[in-house]
PAZADO-750228 format. One record per residue (C-alpha): residue number from 1; residue in three letters; x, y, z. Coordinates in steps of 0.02 Angstrom, whole numbers, always signed. Each point is the difference from the previous one (the first is absolute). Layout:
{bati NUM ala {X Y Z}};
...
END
This chain:
{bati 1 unk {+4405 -981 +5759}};
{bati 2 unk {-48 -13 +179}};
{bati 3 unk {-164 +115 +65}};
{bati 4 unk {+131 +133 +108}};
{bati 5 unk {+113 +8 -154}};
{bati 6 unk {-176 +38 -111}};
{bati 7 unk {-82 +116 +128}};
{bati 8 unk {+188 +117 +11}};
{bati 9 unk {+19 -20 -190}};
{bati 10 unk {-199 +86 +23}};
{bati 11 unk {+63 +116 +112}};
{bati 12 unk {+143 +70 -82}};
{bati 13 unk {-101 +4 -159}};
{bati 14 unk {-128 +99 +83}};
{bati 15 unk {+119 +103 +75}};
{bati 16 unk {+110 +63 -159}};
{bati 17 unk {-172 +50 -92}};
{bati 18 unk {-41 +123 +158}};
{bati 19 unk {+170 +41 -5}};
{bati 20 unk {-13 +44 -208}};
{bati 21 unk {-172 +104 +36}};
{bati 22 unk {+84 +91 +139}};
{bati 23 unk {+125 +55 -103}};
{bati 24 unk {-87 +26 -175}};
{bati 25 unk {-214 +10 +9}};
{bati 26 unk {+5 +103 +176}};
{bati 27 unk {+76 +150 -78}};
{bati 28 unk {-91 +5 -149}};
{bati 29 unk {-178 -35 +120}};
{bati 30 unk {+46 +159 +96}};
{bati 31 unk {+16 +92 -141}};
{bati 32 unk {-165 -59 -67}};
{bati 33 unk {-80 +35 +171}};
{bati 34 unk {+67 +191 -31}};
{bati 35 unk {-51 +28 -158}};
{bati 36 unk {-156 -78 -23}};
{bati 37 unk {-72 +62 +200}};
{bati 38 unk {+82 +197 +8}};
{bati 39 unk {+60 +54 +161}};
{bati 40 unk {-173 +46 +43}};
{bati 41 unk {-99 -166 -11}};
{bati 42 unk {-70 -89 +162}};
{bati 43 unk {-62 -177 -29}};
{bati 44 unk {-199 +3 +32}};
{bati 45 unk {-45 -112 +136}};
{bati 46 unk {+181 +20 +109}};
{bati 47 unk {+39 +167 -21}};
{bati 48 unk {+162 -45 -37}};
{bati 49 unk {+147 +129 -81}};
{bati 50 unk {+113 -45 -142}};
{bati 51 unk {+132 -36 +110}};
{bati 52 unk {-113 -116 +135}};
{bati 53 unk {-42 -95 -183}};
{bati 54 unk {+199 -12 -24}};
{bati 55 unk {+59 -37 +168}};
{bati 56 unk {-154 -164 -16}};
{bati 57 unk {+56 -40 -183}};
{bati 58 unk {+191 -10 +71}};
{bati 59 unk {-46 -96 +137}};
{bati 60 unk {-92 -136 -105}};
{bati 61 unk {+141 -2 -118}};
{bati 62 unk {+121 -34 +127}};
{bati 63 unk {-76 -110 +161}};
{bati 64 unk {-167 -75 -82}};
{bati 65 unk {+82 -47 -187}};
{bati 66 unk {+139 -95 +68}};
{bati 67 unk {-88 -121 +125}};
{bati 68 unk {-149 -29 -133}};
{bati 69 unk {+106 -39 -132}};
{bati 70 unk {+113 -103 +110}};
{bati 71 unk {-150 -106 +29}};
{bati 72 unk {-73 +12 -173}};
{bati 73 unk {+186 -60 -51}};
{bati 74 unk {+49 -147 +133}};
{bati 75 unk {-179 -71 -3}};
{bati 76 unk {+16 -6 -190}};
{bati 77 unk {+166 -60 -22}};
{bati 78 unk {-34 -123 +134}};
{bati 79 unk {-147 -72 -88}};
{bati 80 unk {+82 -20 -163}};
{bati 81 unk {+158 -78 +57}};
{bati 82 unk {-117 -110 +103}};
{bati 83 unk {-111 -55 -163}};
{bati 84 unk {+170 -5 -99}};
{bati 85 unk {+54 -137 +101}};
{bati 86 unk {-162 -81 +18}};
{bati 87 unk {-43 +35 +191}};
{bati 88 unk {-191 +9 +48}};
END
């Protein structure tokens, strides 16, 4: 498998798991977030509200997940298809 084939296989992997979080752990995190913090809770050193917290959370989930694990993912995949085929 050539390295762009490796690093889009990577890509796409890392992609589909944002994709799966998106859709099933950043529900169930906002829901957490509510229950366990009340509607009155400001994080300590921020100040920040509830929803500040939930607007941050949804931003990692969506922009910040999906280019770390698309580099987590390509870099990885990349490096084992490389030592597969015995490439220094």
């Amino acid at each position: 498998m050539g390295w762009p084939t490796s690093i889009m296989l990577g890509v796409c992997a890392g992609l589909l798991l944002t994709a799966a979080a998106n859709l099933f752990f950043l529900p169930r995190v906002a829901e957490q977030q509510k229950r366990k913090f009340g509607s009155s809770w400001k994080m300590p050193l921020t100040g920040w509200s509830q929803e500040t917290l939930l607007m941050y959370t949804k931003f990692g989930y969506r922009f910040v997940m999906p280019l770390v694990f698309s580099a987590v993912f390509s870099t990885a995949i990349h490096r084992i298809t490389n030592e597969a085929s015995g490439v220094n």
